[in-house]
C-alpha positions as a printed Julia matrix, in Angstrom:
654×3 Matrix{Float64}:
  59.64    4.62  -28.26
  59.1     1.23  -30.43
  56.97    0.01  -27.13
  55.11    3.11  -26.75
  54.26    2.86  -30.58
  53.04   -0.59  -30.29
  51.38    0.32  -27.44
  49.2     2.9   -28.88
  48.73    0.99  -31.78
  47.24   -2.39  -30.03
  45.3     0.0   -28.45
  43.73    1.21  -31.7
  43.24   -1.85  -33.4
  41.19   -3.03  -29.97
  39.32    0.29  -30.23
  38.46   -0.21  -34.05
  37.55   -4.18  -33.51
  35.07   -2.98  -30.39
  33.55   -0.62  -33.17
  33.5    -3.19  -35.34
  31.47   -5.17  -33.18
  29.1    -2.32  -31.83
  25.45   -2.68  -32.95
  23.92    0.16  -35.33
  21.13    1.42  -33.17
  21.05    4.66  -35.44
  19.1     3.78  -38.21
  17.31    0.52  -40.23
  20.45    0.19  -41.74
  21.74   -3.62  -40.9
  25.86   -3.64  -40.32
  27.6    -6.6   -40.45
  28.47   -6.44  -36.46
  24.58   -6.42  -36.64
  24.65   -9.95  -37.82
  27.86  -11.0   -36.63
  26.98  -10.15  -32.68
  24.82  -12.04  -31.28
  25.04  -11.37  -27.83
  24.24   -8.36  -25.5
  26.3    -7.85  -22.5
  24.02   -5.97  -20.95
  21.34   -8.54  -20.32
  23.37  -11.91  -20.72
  19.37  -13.35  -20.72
  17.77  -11.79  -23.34
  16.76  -13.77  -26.42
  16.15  -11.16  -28.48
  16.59   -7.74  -28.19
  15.26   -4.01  -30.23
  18.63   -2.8   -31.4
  17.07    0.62  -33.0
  13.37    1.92  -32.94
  11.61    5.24  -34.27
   8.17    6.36  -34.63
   6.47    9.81  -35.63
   3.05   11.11  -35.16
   1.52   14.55  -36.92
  -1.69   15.7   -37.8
  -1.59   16.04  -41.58
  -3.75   18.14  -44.03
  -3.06   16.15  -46.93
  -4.74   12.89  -45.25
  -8.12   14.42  -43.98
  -6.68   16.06  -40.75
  -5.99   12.31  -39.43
  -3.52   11.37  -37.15
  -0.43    9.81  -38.93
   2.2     7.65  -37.4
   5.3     6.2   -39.12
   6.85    3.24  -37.47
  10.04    1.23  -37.83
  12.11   -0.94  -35.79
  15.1    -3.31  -36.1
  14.99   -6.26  -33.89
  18.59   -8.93  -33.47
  17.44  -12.3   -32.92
  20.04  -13.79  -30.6
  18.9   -17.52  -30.26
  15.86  -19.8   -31.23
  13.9   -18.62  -27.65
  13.69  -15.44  -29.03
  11.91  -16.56  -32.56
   8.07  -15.1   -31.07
  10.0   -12.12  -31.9
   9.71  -12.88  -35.65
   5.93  -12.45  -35.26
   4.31   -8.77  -35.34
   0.93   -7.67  -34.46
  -0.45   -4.15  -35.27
  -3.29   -3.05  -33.27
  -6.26   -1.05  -35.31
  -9.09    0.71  -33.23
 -12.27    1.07  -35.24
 -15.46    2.38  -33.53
 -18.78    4.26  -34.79
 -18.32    3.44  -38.67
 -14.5     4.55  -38.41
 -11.41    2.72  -38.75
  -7.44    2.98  -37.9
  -5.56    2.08  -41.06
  -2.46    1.27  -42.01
  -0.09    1.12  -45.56
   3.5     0.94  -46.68
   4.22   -2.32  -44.88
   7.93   -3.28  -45.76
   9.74   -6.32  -43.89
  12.94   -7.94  -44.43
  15.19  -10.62  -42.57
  18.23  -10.61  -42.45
  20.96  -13.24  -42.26
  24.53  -13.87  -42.58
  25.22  -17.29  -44.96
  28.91  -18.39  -46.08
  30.29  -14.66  -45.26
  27.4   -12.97  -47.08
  24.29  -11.1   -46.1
  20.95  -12.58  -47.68
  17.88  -10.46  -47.49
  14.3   -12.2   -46.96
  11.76   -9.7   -47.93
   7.75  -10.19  -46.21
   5.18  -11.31  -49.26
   1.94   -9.48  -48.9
   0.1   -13.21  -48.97
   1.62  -13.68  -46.11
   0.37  -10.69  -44.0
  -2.85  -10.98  -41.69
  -5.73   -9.26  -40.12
  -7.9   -10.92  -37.37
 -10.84   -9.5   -35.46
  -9.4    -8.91  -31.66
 -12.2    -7.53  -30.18
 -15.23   -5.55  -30.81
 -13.42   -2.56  -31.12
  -9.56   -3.85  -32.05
  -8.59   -5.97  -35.31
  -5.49   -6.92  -35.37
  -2.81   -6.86  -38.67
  -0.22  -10.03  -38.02
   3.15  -11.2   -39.82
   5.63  -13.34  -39.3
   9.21  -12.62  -40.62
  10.22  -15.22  -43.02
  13.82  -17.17  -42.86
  14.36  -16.66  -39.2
  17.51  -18.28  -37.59
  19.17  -17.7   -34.9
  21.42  -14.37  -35.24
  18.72  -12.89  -37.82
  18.08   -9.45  -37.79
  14.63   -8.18  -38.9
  13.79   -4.93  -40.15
  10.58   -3.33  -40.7
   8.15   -0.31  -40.94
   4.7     1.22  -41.84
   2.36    3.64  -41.9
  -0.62    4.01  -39.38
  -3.71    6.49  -39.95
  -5.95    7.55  -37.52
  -9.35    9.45  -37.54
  -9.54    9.75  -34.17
  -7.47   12.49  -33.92
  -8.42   13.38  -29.8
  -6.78   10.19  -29.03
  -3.18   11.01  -30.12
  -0.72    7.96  -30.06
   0.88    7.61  -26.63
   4.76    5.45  -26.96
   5.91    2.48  -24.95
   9.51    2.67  -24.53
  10.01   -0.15  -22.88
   9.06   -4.17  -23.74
   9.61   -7.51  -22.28
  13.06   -7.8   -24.47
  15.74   -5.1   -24.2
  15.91   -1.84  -26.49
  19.48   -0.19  -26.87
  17.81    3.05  -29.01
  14.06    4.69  -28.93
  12.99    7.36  -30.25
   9.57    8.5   -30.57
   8.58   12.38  -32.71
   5.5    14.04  -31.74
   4.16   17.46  -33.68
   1.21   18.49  -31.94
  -0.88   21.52  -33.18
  -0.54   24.76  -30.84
  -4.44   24.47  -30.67
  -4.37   20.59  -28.98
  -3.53   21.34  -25.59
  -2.39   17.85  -24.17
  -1.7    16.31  -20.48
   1.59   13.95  -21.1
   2.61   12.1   -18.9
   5.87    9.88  -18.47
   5.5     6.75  -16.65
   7.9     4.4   -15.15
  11.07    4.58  -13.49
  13.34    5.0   -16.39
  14.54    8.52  -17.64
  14.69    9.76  -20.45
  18.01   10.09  -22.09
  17.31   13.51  -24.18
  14.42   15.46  -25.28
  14.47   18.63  -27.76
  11.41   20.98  -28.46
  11.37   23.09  -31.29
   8.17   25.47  -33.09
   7.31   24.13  -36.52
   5.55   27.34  -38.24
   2.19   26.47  -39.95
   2.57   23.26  -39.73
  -1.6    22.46  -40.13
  -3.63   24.77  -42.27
  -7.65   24.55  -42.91
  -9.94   26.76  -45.2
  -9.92   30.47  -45.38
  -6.72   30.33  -44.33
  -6.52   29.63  -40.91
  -3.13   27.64  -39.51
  -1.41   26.68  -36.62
   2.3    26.15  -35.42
   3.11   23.11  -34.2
   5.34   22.08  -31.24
   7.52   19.4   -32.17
   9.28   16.82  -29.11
  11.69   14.6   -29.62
  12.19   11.58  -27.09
  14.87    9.25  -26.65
  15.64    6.77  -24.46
  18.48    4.3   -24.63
  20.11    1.2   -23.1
  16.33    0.27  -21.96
  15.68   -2.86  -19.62
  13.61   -5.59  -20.28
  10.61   -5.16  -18.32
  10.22   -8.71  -17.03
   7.0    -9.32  -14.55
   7.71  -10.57  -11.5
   5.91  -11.99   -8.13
   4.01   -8.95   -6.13
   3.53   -6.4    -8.59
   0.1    -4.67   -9.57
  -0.44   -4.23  -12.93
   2.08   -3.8   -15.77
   0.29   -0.55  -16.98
   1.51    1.14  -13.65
   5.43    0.98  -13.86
   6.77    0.13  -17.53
   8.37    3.17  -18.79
   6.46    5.09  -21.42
   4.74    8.53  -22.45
   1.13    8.81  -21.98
  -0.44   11.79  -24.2
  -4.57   12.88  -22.9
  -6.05   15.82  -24.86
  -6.86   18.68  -22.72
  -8.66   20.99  -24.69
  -9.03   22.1   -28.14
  -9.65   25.37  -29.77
 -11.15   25.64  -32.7
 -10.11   27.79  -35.63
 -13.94   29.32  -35.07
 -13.1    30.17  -32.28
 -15.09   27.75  -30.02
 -12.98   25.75  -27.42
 -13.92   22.67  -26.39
 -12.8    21.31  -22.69
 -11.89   17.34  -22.57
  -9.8    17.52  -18.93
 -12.1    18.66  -16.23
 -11.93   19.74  -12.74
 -12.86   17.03   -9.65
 -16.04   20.08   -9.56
 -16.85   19.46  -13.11
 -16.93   15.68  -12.72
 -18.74   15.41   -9.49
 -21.4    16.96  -11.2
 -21.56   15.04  -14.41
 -21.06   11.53  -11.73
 -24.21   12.98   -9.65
 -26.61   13.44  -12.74
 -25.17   10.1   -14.42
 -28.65    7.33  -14.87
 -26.09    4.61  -14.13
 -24.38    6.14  -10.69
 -25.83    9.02   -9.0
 -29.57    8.67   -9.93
 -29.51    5.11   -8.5
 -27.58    6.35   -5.81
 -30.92    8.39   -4.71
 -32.93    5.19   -4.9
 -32.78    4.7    -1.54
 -35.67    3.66   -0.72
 -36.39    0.86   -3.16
 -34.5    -0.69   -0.23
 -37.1    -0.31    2.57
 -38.85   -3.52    2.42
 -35.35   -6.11    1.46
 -34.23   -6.47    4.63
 -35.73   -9.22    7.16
 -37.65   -6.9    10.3
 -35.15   -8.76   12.3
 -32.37   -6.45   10.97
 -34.39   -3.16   10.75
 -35.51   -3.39   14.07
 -31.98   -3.18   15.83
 -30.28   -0.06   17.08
 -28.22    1.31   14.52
 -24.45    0.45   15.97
 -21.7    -2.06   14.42
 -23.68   -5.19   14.85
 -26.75   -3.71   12.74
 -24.27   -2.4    10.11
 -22.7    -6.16   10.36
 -25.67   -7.84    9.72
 -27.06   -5.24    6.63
 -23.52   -5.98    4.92
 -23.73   -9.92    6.08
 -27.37  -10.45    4.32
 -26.52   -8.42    0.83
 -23.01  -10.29    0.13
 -24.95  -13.68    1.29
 -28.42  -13.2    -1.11
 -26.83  -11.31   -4.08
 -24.36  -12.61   -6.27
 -21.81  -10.52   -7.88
 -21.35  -11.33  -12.08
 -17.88  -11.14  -12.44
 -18.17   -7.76  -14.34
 -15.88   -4.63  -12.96
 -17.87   -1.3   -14.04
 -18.6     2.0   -11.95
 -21.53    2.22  -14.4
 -24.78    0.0   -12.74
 -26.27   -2.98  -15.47
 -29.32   -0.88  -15.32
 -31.8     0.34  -12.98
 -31.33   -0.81   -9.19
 -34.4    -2.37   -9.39
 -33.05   -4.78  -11.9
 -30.57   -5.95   -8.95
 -33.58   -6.53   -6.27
 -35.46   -8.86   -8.82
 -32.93  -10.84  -10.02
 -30.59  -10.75   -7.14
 -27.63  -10.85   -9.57
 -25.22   -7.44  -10.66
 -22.2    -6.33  -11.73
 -19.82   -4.75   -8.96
 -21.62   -1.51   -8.99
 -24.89   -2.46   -8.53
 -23.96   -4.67   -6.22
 -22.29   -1.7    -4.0
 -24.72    0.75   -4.49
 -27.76   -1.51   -3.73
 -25.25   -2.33   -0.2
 -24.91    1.66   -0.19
 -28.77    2.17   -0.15
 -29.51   -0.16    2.08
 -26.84    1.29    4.38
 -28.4     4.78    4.27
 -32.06    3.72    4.27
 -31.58    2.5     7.36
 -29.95    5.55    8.79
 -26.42    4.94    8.2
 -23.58    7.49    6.64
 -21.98    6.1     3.73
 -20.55    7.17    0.68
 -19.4     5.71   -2.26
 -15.85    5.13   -3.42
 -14.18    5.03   -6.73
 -11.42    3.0    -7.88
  -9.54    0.48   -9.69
  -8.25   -2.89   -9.08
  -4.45   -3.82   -9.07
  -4.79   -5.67  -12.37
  -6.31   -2.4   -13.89
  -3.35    0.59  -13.1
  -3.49    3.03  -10.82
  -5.48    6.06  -11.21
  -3.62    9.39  -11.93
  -4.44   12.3    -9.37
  -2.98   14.82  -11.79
  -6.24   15.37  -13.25
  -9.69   13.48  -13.54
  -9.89   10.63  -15.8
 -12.57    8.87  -15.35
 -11.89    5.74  -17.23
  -8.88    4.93  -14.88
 -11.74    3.79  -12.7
 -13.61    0.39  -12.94
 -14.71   -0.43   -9.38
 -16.55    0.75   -6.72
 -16.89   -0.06   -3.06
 -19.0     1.64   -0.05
 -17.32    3.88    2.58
 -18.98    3.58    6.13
 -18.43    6.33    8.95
 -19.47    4.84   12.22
 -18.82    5.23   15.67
 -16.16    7.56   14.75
 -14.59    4.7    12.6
 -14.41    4.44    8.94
 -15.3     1.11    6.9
 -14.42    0.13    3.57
 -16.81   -2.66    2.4
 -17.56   -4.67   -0.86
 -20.54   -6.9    -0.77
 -19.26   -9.19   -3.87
 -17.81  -11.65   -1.67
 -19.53  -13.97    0.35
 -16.6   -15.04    2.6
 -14.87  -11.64    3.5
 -14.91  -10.22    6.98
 -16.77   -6.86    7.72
 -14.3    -3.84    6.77
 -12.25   -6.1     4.37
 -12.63   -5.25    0.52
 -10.67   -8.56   -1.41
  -7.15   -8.16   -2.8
  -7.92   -7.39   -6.38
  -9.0    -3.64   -4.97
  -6.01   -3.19   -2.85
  -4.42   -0.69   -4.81
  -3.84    2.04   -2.42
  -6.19    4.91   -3.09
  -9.97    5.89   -3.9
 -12.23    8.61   -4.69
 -14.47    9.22   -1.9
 -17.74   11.05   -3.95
 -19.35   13.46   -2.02
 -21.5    14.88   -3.48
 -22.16   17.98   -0.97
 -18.24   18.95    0.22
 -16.86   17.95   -2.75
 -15.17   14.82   -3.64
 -11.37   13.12   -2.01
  -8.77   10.98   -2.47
  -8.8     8.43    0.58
  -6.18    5.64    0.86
  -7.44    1.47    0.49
  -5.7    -0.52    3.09
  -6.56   -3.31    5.17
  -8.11   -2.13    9.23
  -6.46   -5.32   10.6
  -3.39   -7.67    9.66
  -3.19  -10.71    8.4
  -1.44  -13.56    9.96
  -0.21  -17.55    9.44
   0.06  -19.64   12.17
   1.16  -22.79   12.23
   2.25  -25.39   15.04
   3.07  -28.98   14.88
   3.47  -31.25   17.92
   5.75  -34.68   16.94
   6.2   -37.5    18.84
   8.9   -40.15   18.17
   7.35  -43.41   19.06
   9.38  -46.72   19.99
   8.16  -48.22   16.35
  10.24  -45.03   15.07
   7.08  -43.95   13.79
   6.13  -40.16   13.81
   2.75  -39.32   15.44
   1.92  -35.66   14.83
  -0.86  -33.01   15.94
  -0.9   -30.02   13.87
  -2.9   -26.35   13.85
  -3.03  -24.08   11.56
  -4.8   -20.47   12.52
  -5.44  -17.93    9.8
  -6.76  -14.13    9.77
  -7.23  -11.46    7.15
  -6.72  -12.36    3.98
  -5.3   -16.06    4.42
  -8.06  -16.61    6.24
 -10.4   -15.09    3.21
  -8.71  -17.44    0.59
  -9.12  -20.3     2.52
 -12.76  -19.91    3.24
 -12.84  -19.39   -0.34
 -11.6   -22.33   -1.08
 -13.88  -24.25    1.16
 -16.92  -22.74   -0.32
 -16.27  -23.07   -3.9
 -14.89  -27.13   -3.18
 -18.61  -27.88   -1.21
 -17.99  -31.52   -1.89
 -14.83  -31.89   -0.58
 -14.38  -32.29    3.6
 -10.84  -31.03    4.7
  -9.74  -34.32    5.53
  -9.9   -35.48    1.69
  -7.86  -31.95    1.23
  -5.24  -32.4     3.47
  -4.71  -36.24    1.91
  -3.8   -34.76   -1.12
  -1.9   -32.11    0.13
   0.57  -35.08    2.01
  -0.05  -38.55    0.34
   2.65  -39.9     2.67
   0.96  -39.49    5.98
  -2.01  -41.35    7.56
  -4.49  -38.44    8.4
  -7.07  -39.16   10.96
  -9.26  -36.45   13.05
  -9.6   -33.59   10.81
 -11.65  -30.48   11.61
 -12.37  -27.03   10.51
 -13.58  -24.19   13.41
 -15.25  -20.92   12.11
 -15.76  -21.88    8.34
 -18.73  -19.54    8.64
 -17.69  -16.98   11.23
 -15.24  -14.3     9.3
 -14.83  -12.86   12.54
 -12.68  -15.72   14.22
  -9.55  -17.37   12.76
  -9.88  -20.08   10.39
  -9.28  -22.58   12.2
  -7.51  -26.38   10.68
  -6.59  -29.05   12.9
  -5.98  -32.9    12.27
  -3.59  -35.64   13.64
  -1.13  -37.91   11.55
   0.97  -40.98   11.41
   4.0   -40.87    9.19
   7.37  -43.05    8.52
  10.52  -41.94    9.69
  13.71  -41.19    7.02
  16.68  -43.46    8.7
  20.5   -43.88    7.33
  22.73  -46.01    9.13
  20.64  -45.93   12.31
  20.03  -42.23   12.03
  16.54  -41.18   12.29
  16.27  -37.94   10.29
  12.72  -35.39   10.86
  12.17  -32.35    8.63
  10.23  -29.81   11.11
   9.04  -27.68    8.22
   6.41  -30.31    6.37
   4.46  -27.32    4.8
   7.01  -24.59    4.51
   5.59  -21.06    3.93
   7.67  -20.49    0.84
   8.88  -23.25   -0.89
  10.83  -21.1    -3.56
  11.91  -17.44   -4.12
   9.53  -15.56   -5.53
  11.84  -12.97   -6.58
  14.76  -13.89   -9.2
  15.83  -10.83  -11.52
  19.11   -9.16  -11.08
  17.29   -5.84  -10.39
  14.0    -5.02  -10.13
  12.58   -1.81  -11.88
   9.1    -2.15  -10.13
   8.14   -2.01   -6.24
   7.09   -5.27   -4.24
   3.85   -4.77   -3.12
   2.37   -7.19   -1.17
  -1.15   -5.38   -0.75
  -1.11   -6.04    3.24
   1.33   -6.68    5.99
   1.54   -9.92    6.86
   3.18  -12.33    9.61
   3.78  -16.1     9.69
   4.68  -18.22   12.66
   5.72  -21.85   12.43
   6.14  -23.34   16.31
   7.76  -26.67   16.45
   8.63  -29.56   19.32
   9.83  -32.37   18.86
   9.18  -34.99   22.11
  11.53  -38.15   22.07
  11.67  -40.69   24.68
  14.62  -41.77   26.9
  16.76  -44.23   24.76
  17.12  -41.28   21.62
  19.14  -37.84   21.74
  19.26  -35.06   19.54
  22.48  -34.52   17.47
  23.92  -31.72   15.93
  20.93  -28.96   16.71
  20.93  -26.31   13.59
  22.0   -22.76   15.09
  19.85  -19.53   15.19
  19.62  -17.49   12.37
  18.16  -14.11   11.87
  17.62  -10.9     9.29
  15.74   -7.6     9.17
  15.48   -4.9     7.27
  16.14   -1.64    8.12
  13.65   -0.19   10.81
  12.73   -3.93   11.04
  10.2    -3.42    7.87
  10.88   -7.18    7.08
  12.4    -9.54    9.78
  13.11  -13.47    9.42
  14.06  -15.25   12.63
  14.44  -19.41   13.41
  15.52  -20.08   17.26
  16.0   -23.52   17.99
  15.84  -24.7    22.02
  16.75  -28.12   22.89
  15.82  -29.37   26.65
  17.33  -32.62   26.27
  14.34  -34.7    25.45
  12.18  -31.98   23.59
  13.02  -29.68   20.99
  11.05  -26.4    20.43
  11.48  -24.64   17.27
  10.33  -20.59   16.68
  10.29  -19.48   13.36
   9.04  -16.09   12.77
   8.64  -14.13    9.37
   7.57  -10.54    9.68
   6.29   -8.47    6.53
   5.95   -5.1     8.45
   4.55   -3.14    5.14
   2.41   -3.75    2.66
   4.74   -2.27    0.15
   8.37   -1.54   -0.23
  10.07    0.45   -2.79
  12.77   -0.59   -5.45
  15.66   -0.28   -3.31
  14.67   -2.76   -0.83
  14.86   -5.42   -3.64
  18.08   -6.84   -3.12
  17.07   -7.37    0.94
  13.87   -8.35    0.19
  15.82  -10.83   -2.39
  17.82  -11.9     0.71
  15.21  -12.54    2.94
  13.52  -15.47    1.13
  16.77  -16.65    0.13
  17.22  -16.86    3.91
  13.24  -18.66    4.6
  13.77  -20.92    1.42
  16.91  -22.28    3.34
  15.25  -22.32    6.69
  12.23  -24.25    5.83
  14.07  -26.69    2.63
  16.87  -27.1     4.14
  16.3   -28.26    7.84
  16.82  -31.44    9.11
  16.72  -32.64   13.13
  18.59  -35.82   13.21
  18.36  -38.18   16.09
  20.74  -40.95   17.41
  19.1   -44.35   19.25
């Protein structure tokens, strides 16, 4: 009975020191196991981490029907790599004469000294505002006293005029959260799309009617629909090798106004149908009017060209002389710089005009294209729940031919026909058509790309290594290094490949088909190179340029997809020739992996014949994208290829 007692009461007095030492995520309130703790088992890496955080957004009649927003957050320092934490920025649109604002700024830190809690409060001197932008100042503070095991506190005000652009919430942030909550009373006559984004679920959400909450003159009113959101226990979202952009998988709500009815009883659309915005896109000056200037076109293309039959090779060569004698500006818009014209004088456009002067030329000379809407992977994908047309910023042509379709993008000057680059492979378009209506078509590559690399080595009597190498590129490999070439003009590949090893003598080095995108890329040179030797053991790494030299992925779990943007294959082939007085010694063994359904496979076969060792190593990316759960394999995999090509060593007895 005594034991049982004791028992029960260790048991309690472990239960009330673990509450002891529980954060308060439930309000600004700071506890002393706020200050106390300063580590989070959840994420043994985090420097810092949210340990509470609320906001609440309403449309208020005593404020001039703007849009207000309270904030307020409580943030646990954990160690001195998480001080940028101490320093806030508050973002403040202004456009057209009108202004975000912001008020009620309180900040304190927090620390524990000698067994008591001293409080740091923010001086106003000491709070900021820069110009960010044209359109986005910014307010910035940084919390004074900040030590390691500081907690900060703070909160404010934010008023909006721009009312139609109602304050979406980012749950998530490069540094854990344990609490988030975010309010949202929205008037019966907004009508919103929301949207949640990311993996990450929410952890509750409650809707209730607020009666009257906004009133206007003559007494008219509307009831208000209030949402509550919480999420807890949130991951750091931490960016990672492979990913498009950010915007596309951290986990937040997204809030687009829909429509809005008027207490006059006027409504006013803001969400259109693909109908509605085909329309608008065909009768835009910067889009569809120059996309009827065809024939400004007629006389820019050599009579060489326009006198061919209209097949692939014609097509080819259109496409070949735009990306080669107009230069793209750097500049992503669907919208043109001005009139096509413009582009024809001065050779030189943004990506639209670019596209659409390759469009015109395209169908002036007979041919059916179309043009395509998107956006790059460093923009976000574009939601197909409903038309938004700034989720676009790019535009490419779409060719039908020969009962093939083309994707092409005459920006680049080294891309092979039917390739757009990488930035716009972000798996799906709007195809505008302006007669059947518009579509959603998918962006992937026609053809795969491909590394090949093969080394011959010789083991000479001087114990010397004497080397040929190839290496064969297509696709995208091949793109970036003709890309390469033509930006580094002054530069011959032998000077490259000198730098690349500064331990070999390189003699004999060529390019093939710098110029023609249609063949692989083509590098081959010969080399002389000292052998590693211990203790009359000659020692050759087959791997001198390994594919990967490091994993590219290294979180614990992965929150995001890898996408690669293309499937891709690599191929490293390997013999080693040594004369009659040397033998190979301990030979590594075969290794292999794959994924399931052989998505991704890994493979190194090693084949000694006695005097000449051949070497296959083959890495196989059989999709261009692969979904969270293949992480951990995927994780595996260049664990495995790291290894292979670090690792190896052929060693070699006299």
């Amino acid at each position: 009975m005594i034991k049982r007692f004791l028992l029960i009461t260790l048991n309690l007095f472990t239960l009330f020191l673990s509450a002891q030492n529980t954060y308060n995520s439930t309000n600004l309130v700071v506890s002393e196991a706020d200050l106390e703790n300063n580590s989070y088992p959840k994420d043994s890496t985090a420097n810092a981490l949210y340990l509470y955080e609320k906001g609440y957004s309403r449309i208020e009649n005593g404020n001039n029907y703007n849009l207000l927003t309270d904030y307020e957050a409580k943030i646990k320092i954990l160690n001195s790599q998480g001080f940028d934490k101490a320093t806030i920025k508050i973002f403040l649109y202004n456009n057209k004469g009108r202004r975000e604002t912001y008020r009620d700024l309180v900040a304190y830190t927090y620390n524990l000294e000698n067994g008591k809690v001293v409080k740091t409060k923010l001086e106003k001197e000491n709070v900021y505002e820069e110009k960010y932008d044209e359109h986005y100042s910014i307010i910035k503070f940084t919390f004074p006293d900040v030590k390691p095991g500081s907690v900060l506190t703070y909160k404010y005000q934010q008023e909006s005029p721009f009312i139609f652009k109602f304050n979406g919430w980012d749950f998530q942030d490069d540094i854990p959260k344990i609490y988030s909550e975010y309010i949202t009373d929205l008037p019966g006559n907004y009508l919103y799309n929301i949207k949640l984004v990311g993996p990450l679920k929410l952890h509750s959400k409650d809707e209730s009617l607020i009666k009257q909450c906004l009133e206007v003159a003559y007494g008219g009113h509307s009831d208000c629909s209030r949402n509550v959101y919480v999420m807890k226990d949130i991951p750091a979202f931490i960016e990672e090798e492979y990913m498009t952009a950010k915007e596309n998988y951290f986990s937040r709500i997204d809030f687009e106004l829909r429509e809005y009815k008027g207490f006059d009883g006027v409504n006013k659309k803001f969400s259109e149908t693909w109908e509605d915005v085909d329309n608008k896109i065909k009768k835009e000056v910067s889009i569809g009017v120059q996309l009827k200037k065809v024939n400004l076109t007629k006389n820019i293309l050599p009579l060489e060209i326009q006198s061919l039959p209209n097949n692939i090779d014609k097509a080819k060569a259109i496409y070949r002389y735009i990306a080669k004698h107009y230069t793209w500006n750097k500049k992503n818009r669907i919208f043109t710089d001005g009139d096509i014209k413009k582009v024809i004088s001065t050779k030189v456009g943004n990506v639209s005009s670019i596209n659409i002067l390759l469009h015109n030329a395209l169908k002036q000379q007979g041919f059916d294209v179309l043009p395509v809407l998107m956006s790059t992977r460093d923009n976000g994908y574009v939601t197909k729940l409903y038309p938004v047309i700034t989720d676009f910023n790019y535009l490419i042509v779409h060719l039908s031919l020969e009962n093939n379709s083309y994707l092409l993008d005459a920006t680049e000057k080294t891309l092979n026909f039917g390739e757009v680059p990488f930035r716009c492979l972000n798996q799906y378009g709007r195809l505008l058509d302006f007669k059947n209506g518009s579509s959603w078509i998918n962006i992937e590559p026609r053809l795969r790309s491909s590394h090949y690399y093969k080394e011959d080595i010789t083991l000479n009597d001087d114990l010397m290594i004497r080397g040929k190498v190839t290496h064969a590129f297509q696709g995208y490999p091949a793109y970036y290094k003709r890309k390469k070439m033509y930006a580094n003009t002054s530069q011959n590949l032998g000077e490259t490949i000198k730098q690349q090893y500064p331990d070999r003598i390189i003699t004999n080095a060529t390019i093939k088909n710098q110029e023609n995108t249609e063949k692989s890329y083509l590098e081959e040179f010969h080399y002389n190179s000292p052998t590693e030797q211990i203790e009359n053991i000659i020692y050759i790494r087959p791997f001198s340029e390994a594919f990967f030299s490091e994993n590219p992925f290294t979180l614990n779990e992965r929150t995001f997809p890898v996408d690669f943007g293309f499937k891709d294959s690599y191929t490293y082939l390997v013999s080693i020739n040594i004369d009659e007085d040397h033998e190979f010694i301990d030979t590594p063994k075969n290794q292999g992996f794959a994924l399931p359904n052989k998505l991704a496979t890994v493979t190194v076969n090693y084949q000694n014949n006695g005097k000449k060792l051949l070497i296959n190593h083959r890495i196989n990316f059989n999709a261009p994208y692969y979904p969270i759960e293949y992480y951990p394999a995927l994780k595996e995999i260049f664990n495995l290829i790291v290894d292979i090509e670090r690792d190896t060593v052929i060693s070699i007895k006299k």
